[in-house]
C-alpha positions as CSV (number, residue, x, y, z in Angstrom):
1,X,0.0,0.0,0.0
2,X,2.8,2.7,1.0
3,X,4.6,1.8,-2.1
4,X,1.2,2.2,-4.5
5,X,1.4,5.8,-2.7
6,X,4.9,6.5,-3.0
7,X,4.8,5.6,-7.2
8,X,1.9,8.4,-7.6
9,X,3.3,10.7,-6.0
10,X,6.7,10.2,-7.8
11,X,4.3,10.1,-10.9
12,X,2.7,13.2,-10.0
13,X,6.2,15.6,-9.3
14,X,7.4,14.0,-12.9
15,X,3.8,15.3,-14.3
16,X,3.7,18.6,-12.8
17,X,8.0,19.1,-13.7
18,X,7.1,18.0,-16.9
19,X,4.2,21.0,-17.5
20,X,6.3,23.6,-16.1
21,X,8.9,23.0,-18.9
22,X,6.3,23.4,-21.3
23,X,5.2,26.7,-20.2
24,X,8.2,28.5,-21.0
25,X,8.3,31.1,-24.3
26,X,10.5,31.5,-27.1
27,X,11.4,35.0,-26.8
28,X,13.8,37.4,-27.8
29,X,16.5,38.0,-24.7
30,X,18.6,41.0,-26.7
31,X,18.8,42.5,-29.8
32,X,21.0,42.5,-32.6
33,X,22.0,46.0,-34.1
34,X,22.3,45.3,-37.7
35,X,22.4,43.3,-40.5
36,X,25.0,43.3,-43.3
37,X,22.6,44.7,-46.9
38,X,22.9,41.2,-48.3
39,X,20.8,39.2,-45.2
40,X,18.2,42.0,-45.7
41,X,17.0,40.2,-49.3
42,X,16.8,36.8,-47.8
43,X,14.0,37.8,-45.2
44,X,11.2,36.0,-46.0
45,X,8.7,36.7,-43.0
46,X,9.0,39.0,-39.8
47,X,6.7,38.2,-36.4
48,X,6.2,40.9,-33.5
49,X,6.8,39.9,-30.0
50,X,4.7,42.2,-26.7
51,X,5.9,42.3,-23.5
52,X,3.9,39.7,-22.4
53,X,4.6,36.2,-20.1
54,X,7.6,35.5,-20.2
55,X,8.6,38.2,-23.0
56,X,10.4,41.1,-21.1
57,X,11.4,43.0,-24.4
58,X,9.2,44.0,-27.7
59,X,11.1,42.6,-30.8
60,X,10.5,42.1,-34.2
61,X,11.7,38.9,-35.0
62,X,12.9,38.5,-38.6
63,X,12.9,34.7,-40.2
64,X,15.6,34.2,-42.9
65,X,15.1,31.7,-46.0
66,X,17.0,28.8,-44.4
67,X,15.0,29.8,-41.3
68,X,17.1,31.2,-39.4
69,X,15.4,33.9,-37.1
70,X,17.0,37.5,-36.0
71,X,16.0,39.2,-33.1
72,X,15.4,43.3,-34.1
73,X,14.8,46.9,-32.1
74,X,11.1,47.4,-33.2
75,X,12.0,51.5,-33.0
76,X,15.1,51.5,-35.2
77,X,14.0,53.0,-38.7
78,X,16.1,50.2,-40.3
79,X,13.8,47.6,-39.2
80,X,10.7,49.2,-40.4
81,X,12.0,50.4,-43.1
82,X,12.6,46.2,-43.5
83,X,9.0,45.2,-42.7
84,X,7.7,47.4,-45.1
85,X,10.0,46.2,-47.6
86,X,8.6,42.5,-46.8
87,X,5.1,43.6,-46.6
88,X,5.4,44.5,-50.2
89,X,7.0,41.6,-51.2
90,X,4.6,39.1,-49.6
91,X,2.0,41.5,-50.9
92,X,3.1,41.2,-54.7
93,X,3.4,37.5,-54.3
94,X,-0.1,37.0,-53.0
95,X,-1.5,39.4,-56.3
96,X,0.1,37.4,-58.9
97,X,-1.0,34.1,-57.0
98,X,-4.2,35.3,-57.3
99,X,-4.0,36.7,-61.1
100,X,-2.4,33.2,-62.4
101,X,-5.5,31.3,-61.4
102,X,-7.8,33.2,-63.5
């Protein structure tokens, strides 16, 4: 009987460790200050992250073609100047999706 005890409690600690790993973010911890004119034509996508959870910093984080991701100043002109840029491109792509299928 003690030992039927003793397993569900063990059981239980793994359980709850196990959840509390899970409930960490992935967030942005510092910034980069800039990327070389090259990197800036293989973003393909860009995310925004709030201070929020476990977040302590806004960021814009930029995904590259191979997926690697960067982690941006959201105020620098630079990096708007970049989301923009991105914006337009998605933007064009989805308008001659859209213009092929017809």
């Amino acid at each position: 009987m003690r030992f039927n005890i003793l397993f569900i409690a063990v059981l239980l600690c793994l359980l709850y460790l196990t959840l509390a790993q899970g409930s960490y973010e992935d967030c942005c911890l510092k910034y980069i200050n800039t990327i070389k004119p090259h990197m800036k034509n293989r973003v393909v996508s860009y995310r925004k992250q709030q201070l929020d959870g476990g977040c302590n910093i806004q960021a814009i984080i930029f995904t590259m073609k191979h997926g690697r991701m960067l982690c941006v100043d959201p105020r620098e002109q630079w990096v708007q100047d970049l989301m923009q840029r991105v914006d337009k491109r998605v933007a064009g792509s989805v308008m001659r999706k859209k213009n092929s299928r017809v």
